[in-house]
DSSP file (Angstrom, degrees, kcal/mol; ACC not computed):
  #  RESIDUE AA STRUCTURE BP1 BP2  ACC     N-H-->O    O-->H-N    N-H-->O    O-->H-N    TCO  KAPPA ALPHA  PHI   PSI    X-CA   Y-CA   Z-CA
    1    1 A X              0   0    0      0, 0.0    43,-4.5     0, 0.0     2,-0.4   0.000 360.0 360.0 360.0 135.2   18.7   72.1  100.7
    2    2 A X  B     -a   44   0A   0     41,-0.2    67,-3.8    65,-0.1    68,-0.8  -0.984 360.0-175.8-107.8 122.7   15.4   72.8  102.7
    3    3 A X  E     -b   70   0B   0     41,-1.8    68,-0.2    -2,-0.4    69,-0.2  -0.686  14.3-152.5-107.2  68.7   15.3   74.8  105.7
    4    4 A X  E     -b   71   0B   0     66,-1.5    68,-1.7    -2,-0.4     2,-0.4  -0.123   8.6-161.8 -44.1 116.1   11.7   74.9  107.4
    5    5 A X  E     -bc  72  47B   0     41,-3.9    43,-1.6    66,-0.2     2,-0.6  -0.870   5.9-170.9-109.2 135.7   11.3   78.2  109.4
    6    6 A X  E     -bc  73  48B   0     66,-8.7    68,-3.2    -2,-0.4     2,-0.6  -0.834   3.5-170.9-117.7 124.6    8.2   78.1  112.1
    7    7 A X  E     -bc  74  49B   0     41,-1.9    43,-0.7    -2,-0.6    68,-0.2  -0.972  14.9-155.5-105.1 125.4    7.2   81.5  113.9
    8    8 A X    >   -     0   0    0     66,-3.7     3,-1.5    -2,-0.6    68,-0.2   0.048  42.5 -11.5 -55.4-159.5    4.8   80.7  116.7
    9    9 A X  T 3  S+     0   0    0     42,-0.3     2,-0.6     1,-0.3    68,-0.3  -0.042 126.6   0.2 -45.6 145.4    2.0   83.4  118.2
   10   10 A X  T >  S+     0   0    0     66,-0.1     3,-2.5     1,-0.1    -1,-0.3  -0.060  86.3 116.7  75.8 -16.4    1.9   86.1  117.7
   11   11 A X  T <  S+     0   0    0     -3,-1.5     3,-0.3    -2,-0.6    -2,-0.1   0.420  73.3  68.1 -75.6   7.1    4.8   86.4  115.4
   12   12 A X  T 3  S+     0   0    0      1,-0.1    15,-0.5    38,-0.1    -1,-0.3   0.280  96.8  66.7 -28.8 -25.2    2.2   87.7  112.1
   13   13 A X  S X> S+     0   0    0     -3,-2.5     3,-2.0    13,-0.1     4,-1.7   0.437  70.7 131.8-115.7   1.3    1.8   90.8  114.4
   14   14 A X  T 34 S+     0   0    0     -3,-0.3    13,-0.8     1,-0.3     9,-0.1  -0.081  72.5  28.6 -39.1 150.6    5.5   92.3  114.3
   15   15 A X  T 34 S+     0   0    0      7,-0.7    -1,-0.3     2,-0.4    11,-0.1   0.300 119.3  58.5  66.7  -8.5    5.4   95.5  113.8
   16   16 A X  T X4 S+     0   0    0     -3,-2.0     3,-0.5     9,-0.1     2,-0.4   0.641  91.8  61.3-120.3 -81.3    2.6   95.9  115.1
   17   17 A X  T 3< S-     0   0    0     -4,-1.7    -2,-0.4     1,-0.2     5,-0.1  -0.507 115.6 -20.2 -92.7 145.2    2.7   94.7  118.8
   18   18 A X  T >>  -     0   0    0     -2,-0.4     4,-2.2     1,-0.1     3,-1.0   0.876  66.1-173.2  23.8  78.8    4.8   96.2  121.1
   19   19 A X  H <> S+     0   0    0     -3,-0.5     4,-0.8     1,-0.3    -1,-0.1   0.604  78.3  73.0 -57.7 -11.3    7.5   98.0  119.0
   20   20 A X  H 34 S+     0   0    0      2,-0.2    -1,-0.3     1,-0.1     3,-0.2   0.781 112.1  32.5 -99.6 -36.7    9.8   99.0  121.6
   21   21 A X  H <4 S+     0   0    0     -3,-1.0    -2,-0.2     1,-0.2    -1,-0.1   0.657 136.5  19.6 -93.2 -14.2   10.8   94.8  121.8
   22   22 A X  H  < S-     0   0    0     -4,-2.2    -7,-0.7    -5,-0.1    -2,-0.2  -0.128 105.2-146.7-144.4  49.4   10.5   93.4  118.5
   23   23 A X     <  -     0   0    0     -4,-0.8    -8,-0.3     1,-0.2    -3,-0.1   0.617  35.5 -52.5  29.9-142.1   10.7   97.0  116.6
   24   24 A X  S    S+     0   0    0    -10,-0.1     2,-0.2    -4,-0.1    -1,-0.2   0.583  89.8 103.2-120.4   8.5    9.0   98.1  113.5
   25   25 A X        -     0   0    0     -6,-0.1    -9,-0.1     1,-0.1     2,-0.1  -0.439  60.1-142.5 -75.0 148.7    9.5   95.8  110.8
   26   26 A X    >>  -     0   0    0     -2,-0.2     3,-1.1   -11,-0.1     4,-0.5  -0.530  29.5 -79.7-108.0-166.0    6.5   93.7  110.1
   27   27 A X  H 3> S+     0   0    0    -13,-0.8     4,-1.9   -15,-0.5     5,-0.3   0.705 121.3  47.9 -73.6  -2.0    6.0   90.4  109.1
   28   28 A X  H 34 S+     0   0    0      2,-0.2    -1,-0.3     1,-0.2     4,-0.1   0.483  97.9  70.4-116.1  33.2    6.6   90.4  105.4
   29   29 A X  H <> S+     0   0    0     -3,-1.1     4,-2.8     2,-0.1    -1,-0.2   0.334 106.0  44.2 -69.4 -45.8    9.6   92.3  106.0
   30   30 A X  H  X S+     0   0    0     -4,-0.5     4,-0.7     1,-0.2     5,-0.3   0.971 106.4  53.3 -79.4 -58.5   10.6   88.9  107.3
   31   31 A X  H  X S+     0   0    0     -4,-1.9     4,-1.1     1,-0.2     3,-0.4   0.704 115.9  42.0 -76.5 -29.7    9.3   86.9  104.8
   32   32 A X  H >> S+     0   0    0     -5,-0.3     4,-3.8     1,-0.2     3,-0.9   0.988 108.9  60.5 -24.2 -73.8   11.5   89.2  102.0
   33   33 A X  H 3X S+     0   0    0     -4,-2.8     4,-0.7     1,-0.2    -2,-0.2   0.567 108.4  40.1 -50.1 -14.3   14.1   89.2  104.2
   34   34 A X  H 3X S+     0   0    0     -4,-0.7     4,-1.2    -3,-0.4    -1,-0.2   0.498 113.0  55.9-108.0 -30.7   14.2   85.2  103.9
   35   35 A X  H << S+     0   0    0     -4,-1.1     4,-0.2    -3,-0.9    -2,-0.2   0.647 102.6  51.5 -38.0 -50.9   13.5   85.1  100.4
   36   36 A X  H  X S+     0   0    0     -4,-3.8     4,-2.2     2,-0.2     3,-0.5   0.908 112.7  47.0 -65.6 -48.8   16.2   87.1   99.5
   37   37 A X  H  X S+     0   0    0     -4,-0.7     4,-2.0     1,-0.3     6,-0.3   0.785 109.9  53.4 -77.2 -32.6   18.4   84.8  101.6
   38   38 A X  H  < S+     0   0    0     -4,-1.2    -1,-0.3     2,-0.1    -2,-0.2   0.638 113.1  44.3 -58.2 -14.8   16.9   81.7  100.0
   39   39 A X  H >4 S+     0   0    0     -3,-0.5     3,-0.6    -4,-0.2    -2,-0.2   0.867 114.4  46.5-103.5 -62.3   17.7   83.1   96.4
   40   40 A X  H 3< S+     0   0    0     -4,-2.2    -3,-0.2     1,-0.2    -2,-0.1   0.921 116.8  46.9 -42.7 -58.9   21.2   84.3   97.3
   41   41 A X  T 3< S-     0   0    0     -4,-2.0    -1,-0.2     1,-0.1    -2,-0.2   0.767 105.8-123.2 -41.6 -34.8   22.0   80.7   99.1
   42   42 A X  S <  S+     0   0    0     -3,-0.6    -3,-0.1     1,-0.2    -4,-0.1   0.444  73.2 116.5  86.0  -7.9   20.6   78.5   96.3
   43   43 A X        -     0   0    0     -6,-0.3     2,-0.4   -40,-0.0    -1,-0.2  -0.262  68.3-104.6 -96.2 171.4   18.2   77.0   98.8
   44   44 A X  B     -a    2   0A   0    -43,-4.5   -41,-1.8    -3,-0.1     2,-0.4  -0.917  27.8-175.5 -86.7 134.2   14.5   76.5   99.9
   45   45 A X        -     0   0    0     -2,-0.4     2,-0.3   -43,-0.2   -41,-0.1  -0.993   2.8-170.0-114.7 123.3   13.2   78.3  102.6
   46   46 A X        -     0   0    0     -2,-0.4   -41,-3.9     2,-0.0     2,-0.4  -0.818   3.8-162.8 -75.7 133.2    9.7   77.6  103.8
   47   47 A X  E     +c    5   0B   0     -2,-0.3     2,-0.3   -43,-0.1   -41,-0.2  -0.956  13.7 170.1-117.2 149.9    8.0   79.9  106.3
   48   48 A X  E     -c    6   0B   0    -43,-1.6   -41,-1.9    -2,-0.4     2,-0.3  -0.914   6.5-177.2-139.1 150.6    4.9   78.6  108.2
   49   49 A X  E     +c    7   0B   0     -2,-0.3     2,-0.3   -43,-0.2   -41,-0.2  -0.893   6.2 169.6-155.5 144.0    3.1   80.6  111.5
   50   50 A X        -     0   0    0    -43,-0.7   -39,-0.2    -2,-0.3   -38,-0.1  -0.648  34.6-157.0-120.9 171.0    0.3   79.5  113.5
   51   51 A X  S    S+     0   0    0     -2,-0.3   -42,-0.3   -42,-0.2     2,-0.1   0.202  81.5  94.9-110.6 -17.6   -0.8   81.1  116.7
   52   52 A X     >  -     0   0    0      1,-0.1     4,-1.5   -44,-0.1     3,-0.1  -0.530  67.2-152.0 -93.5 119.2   -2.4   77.2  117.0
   53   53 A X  H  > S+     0   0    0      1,-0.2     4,-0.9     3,-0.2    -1,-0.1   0.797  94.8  45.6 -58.3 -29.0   -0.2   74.6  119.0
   54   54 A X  H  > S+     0   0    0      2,-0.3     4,-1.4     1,-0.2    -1,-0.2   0.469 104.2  62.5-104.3   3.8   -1.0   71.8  117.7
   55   55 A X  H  > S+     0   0    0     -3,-0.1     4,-3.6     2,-0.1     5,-0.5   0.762 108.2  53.9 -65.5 -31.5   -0.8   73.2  113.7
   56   56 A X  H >X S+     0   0    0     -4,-1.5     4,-2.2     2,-0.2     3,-0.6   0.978 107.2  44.1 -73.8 -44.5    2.8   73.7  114.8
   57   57 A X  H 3X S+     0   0    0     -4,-0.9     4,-1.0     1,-0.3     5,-0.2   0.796 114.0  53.9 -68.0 -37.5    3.4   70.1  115.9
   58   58 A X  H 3X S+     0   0    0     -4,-1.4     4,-3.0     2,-0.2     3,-0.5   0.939 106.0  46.7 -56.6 -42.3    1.7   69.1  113.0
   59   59 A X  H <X S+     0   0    0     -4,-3.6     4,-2.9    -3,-0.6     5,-0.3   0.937 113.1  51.4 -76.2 -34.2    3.9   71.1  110.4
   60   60 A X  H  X S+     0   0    0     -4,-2.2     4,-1.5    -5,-0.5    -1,-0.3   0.908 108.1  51.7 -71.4  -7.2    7.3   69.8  112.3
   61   61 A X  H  X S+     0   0    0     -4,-1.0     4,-1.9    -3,-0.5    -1,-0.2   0.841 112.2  49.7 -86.3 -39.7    5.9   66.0  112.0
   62   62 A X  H  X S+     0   0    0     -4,-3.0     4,-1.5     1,-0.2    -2,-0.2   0.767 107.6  55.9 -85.6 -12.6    5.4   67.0  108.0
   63   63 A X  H  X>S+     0   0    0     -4,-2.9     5,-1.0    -5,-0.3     4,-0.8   0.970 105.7  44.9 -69.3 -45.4    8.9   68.2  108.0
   64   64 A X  H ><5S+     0   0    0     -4,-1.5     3,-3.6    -5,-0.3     4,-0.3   0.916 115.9  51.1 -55.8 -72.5   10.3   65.1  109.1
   65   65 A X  H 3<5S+     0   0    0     -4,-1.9    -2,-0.2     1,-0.3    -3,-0.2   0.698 114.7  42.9 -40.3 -73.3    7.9   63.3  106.4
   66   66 A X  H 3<5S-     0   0    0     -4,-1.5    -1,-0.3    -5,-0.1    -2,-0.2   0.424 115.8-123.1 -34.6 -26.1    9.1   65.6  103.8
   67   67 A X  T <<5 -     0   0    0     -3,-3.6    -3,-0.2    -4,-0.8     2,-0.2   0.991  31.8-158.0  49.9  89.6   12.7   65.1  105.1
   68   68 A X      < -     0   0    0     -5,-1.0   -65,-0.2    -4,-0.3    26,-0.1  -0.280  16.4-137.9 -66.9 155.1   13.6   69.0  105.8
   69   69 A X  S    S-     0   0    0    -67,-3.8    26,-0.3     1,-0.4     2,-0.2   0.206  80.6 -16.1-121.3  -3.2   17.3   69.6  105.8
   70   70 A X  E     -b    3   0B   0    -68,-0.8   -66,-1.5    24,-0.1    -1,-0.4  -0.844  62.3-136.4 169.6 166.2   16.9   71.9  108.9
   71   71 A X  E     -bd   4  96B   0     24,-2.7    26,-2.2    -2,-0.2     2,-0.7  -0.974   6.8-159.4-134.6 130.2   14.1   73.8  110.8
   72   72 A X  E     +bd   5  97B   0    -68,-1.7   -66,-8.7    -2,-0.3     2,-0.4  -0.932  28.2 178.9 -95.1 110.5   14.3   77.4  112.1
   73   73 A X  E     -b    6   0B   0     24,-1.6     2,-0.9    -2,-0.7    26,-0.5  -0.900  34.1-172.4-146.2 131.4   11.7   78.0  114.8
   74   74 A X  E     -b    7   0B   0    -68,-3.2   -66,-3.7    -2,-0.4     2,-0.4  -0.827   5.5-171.3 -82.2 109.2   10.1   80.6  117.5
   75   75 A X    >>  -     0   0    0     -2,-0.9     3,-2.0    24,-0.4     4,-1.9   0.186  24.6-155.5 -80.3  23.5    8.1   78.9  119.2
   76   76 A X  T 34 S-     0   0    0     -2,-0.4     3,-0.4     1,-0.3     4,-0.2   0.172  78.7 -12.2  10.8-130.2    7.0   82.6  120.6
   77   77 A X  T >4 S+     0   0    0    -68,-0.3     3,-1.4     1,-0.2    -1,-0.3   0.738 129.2  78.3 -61.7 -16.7    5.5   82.2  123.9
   78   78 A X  G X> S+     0   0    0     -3,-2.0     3,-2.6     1,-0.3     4,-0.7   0.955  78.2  76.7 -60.8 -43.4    5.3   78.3  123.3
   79   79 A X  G 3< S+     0   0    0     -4,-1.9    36,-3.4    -3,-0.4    37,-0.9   0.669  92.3  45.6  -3.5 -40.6    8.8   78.3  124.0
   80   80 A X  G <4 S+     0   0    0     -3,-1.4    -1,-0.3    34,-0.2    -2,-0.2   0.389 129.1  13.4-105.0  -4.4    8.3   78.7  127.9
   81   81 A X  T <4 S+     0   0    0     -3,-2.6     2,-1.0     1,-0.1     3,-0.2   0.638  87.7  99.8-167.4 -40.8    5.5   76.1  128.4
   82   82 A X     <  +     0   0    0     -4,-0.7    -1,-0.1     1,-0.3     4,-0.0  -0.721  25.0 171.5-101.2 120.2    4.6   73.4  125.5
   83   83 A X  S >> S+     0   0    0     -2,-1.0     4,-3.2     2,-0.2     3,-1.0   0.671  81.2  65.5 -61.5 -51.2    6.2   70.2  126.2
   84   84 A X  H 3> S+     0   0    0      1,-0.2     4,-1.7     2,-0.2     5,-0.2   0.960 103.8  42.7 -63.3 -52.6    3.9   69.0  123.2
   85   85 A X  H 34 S+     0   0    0      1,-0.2     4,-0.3     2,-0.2    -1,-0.2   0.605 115.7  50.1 -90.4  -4.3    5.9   71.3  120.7
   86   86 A X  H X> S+     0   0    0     -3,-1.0     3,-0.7     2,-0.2     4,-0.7   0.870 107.4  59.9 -88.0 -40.9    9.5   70.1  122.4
   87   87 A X  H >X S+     0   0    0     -4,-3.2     4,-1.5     1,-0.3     3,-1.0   0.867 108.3  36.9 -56.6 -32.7    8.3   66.8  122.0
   88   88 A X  H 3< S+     0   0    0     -4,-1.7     4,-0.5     1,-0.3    -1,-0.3   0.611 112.0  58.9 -82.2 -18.9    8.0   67.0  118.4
   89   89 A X  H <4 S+     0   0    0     -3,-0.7    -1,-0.3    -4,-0.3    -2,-0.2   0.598  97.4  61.0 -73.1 -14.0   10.8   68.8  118.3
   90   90 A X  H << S+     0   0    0     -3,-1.0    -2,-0.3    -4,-0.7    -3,-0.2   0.963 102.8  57.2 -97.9 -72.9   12.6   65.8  120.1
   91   91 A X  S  < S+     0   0    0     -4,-1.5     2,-0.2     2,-0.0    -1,-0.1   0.505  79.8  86.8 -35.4 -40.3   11.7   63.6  117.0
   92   92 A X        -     0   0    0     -4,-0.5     4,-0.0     1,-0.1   -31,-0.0  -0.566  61.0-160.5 -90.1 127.5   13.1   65.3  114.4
   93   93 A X        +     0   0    0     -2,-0.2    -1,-0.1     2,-0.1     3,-0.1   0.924  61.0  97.7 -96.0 -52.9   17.2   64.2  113.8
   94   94 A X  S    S-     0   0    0    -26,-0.1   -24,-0.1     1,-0.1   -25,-0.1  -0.082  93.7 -81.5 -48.1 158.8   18.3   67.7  111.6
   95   95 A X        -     0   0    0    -26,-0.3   -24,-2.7    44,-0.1     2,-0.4  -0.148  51.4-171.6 -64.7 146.2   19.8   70.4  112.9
   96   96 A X  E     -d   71   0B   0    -26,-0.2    25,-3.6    -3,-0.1    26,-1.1  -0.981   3.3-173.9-148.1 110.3   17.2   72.6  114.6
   97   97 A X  E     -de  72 122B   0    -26,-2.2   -24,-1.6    -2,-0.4     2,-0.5  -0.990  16.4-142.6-128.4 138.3   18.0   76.5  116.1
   98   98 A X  E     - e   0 123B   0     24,-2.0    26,-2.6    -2,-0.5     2,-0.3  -0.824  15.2-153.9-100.6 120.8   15.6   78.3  117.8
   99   99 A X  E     - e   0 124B   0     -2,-0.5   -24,-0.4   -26,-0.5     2,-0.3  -0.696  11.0-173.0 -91.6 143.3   15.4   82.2  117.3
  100  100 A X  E     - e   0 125B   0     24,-1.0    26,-1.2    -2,-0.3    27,-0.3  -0.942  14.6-155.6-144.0 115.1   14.2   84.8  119.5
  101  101 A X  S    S+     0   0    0     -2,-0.3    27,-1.1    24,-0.2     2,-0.3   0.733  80.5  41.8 -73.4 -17.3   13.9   88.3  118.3
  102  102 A X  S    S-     0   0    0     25,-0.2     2,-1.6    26,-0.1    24,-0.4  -0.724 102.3 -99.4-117.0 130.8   14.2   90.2  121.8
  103  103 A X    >>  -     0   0    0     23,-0.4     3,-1.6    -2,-0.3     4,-0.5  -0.603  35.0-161.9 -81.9 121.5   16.5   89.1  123.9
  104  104 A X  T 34 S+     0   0    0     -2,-1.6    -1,-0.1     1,-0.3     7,-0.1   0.482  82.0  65.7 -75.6  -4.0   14.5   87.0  126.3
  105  105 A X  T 34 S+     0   0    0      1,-0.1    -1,-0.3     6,-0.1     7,-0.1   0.802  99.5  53.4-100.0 -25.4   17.1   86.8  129.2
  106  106 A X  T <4 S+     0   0    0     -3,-1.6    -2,-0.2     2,-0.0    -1,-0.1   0.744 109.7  65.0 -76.2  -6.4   16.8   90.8  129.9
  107  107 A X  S  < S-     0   0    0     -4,-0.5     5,-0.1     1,-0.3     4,-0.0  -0.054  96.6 -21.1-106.2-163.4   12.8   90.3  130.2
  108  108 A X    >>  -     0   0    0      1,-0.1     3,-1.8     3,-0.1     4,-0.8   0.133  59.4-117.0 -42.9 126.3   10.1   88.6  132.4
  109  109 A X  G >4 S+     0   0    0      1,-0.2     3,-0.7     2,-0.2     4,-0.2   0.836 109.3  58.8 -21.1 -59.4   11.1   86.0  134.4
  110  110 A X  G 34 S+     0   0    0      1,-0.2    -1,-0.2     2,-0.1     3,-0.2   0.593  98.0  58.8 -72.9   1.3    9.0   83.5  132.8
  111  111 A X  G <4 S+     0   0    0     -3,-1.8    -1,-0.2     1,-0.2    -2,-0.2   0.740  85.1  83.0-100.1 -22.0   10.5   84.0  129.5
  112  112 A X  S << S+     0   0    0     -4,-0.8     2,-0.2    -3,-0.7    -1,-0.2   0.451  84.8  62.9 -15.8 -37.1   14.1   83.0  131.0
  113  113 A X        -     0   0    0     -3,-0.2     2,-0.3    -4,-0.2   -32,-0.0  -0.808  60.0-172.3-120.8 141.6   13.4   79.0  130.6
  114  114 A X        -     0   0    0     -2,-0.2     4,-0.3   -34,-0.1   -34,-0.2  -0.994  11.4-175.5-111.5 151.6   13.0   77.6  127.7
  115  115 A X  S    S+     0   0    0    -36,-3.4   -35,-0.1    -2,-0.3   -36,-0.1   0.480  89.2  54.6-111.6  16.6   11.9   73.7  127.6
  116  116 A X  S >> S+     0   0    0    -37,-0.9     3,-1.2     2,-0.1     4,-0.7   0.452  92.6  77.4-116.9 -15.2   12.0   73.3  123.7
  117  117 A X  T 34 S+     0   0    0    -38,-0.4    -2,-0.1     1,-0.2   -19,-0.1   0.850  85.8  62.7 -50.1 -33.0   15.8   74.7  123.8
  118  118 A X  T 34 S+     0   0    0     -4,-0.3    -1,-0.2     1,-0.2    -2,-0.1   0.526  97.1  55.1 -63.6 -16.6   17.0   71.4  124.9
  119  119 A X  T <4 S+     0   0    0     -3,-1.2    -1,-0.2     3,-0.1    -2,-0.2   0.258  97.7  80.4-109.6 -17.0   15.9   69.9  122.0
  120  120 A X  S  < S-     0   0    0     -4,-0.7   -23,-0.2     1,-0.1     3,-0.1  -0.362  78.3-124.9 -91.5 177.2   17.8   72.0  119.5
  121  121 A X  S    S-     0   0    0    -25,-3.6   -24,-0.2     1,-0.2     2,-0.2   0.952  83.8 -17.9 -85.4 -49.3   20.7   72.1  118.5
  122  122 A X  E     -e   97   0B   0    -26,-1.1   -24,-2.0    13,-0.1     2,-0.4  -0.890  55.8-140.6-137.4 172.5   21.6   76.2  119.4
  123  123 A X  E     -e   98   0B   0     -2,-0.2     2,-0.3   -26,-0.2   -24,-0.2  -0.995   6.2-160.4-134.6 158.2   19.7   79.0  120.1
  124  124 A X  E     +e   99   0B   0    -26,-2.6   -24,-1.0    -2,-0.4     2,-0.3  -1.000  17.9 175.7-106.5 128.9   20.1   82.8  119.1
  125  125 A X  E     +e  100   0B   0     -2,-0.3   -22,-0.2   -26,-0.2   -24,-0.2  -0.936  54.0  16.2-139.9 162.5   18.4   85.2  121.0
  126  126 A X  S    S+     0   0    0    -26,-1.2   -23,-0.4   -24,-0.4   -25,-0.1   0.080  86.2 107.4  85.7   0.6   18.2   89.6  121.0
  127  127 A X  S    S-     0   0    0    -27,-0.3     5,-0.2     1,-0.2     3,-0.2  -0.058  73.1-148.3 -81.7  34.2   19.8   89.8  117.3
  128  128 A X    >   -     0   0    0    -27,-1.1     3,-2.5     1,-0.2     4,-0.4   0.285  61.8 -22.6  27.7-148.9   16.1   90.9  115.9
  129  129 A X  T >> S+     0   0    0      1,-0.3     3,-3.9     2,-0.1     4,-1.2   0.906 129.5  67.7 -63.2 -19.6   15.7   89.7  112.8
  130  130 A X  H 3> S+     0   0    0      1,-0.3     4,-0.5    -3,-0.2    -1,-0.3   0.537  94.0  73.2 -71.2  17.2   19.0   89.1  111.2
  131  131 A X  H <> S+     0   0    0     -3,-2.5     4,-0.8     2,-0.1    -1,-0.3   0.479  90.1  59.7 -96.4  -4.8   18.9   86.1  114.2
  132  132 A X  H <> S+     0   0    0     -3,-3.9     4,-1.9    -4,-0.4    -2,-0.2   0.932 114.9  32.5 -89.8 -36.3   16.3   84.5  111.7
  133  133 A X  H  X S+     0   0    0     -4,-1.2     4,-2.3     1,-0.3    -1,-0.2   0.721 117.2  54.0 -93.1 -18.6   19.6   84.5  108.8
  134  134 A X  H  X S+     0   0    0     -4,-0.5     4,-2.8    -5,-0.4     5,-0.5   0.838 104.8  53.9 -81.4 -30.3   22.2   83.9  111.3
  135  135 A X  H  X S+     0   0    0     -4,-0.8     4,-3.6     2,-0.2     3,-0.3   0.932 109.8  45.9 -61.4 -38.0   20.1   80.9  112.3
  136  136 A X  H  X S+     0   0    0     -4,-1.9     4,-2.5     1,-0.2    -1,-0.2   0.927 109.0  63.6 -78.8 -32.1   20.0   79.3  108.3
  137  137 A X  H  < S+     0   0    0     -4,-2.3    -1,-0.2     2,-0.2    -2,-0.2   0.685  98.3  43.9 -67.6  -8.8   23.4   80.1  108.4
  138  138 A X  H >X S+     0   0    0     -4,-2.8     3,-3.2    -3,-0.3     4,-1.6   0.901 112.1  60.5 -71.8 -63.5   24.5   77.6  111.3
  139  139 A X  H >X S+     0   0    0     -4,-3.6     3,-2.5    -5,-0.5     4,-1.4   0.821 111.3  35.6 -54.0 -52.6   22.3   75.1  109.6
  140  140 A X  H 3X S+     0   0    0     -4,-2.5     4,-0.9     1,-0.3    -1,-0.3   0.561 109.7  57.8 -24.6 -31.4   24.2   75.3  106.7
  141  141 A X  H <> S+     0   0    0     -3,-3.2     4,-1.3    -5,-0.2    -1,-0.3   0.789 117.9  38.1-101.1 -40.4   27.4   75.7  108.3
  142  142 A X  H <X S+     0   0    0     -3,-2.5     4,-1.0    -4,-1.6    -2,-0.2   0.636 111.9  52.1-109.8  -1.6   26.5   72.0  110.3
  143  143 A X  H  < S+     0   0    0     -4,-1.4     6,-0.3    -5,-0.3     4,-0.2   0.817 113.7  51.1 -86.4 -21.4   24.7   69.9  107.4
  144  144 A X  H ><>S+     0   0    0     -4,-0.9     5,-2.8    -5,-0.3     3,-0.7   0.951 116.2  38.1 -60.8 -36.0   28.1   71.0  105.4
  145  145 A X  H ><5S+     0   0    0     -4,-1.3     3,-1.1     1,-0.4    -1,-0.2   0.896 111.2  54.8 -77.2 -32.4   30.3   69.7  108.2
  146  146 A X  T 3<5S+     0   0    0     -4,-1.0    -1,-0.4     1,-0.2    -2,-0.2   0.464 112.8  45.8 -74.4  -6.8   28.0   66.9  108.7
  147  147 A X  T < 5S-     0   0    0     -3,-0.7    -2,-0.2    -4,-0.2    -1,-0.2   0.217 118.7-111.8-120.3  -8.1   28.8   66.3  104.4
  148  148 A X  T < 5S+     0   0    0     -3,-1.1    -3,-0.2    -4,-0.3     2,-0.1   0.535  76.5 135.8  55.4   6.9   32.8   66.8  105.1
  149  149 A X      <       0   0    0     -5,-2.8    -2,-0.2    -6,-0.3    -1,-0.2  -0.506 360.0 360.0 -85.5 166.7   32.6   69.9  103.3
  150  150 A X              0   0    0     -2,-0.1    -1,-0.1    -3,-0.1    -5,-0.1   0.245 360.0 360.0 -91.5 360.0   34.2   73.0  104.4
């Protein structure tokens, strides 16, 4: 199984920016933490981050090409605003959950809507990081069911 995980902006800078909403672990704290869970599972997990929109619309076009078995993605602030990165999210037929490390409904207004949510299958939002593990585990949990397995 291969599970493509996409951080948008800014998400390289955990730990770093504004600790008091996305704490103190940095990023290769995630990228352990997702390692670890790719080795225990048996599976692949790729991580990719841009701050750049259209490298992210490019890497989900090369997941479908690759045929990915799910995608995990933040779209960080794209989330609220590219239509480009929902669309490409629209293409892709595997299960697809969007993570949010903060929960985005206690914060700014504009962070309230997302327009690439629509396009996923579920979303997790305010579980920090363990939303990134809960997230491979719903894919799992729907390509099995999608398989007839239990």
């Amino acid at each position: 199984m291969k599970i493509l995980v996409i951080n948008g902006p800014n998400l390289n800078f955990l730990g770093i920016r504004e600790k008091t909403v996305y704490g103190t672990k940095n990023y290769d704290y995630l990228l352990n933490l997702l390692e670890e869970k790719a080795k225990a599972d048996g599976i692949d997990i790729e991580v990719f981050q841009s701050n750049c929109e259209g490298e992210i619309i490019d890497r989900i076009q090369k997941a479908y090409l690759e045929e990915a078995d799910g995608i995990v993605i933040n779209p960080g602030a794209y989330t609220h605003y590219s239509y480009a990165i929902r669309d490409a999210l629209a293409s892709i037929t595997v299960p697809i959950v969007e993570v949010h490390i903060s929960n985005v409904h206690k914060r700014e207004e504009f962070r309230h809507t997302s327009v690439t949510a629509p396009v996923c299958t579920g979303q997790i939002v305010g579980l920090g990081l363990p939303g990134y593990i809960l997230a491979i585990d719903a894919i799992q949990g729907i390509i099995k069911e999608q398989n007839g397995e239990h």
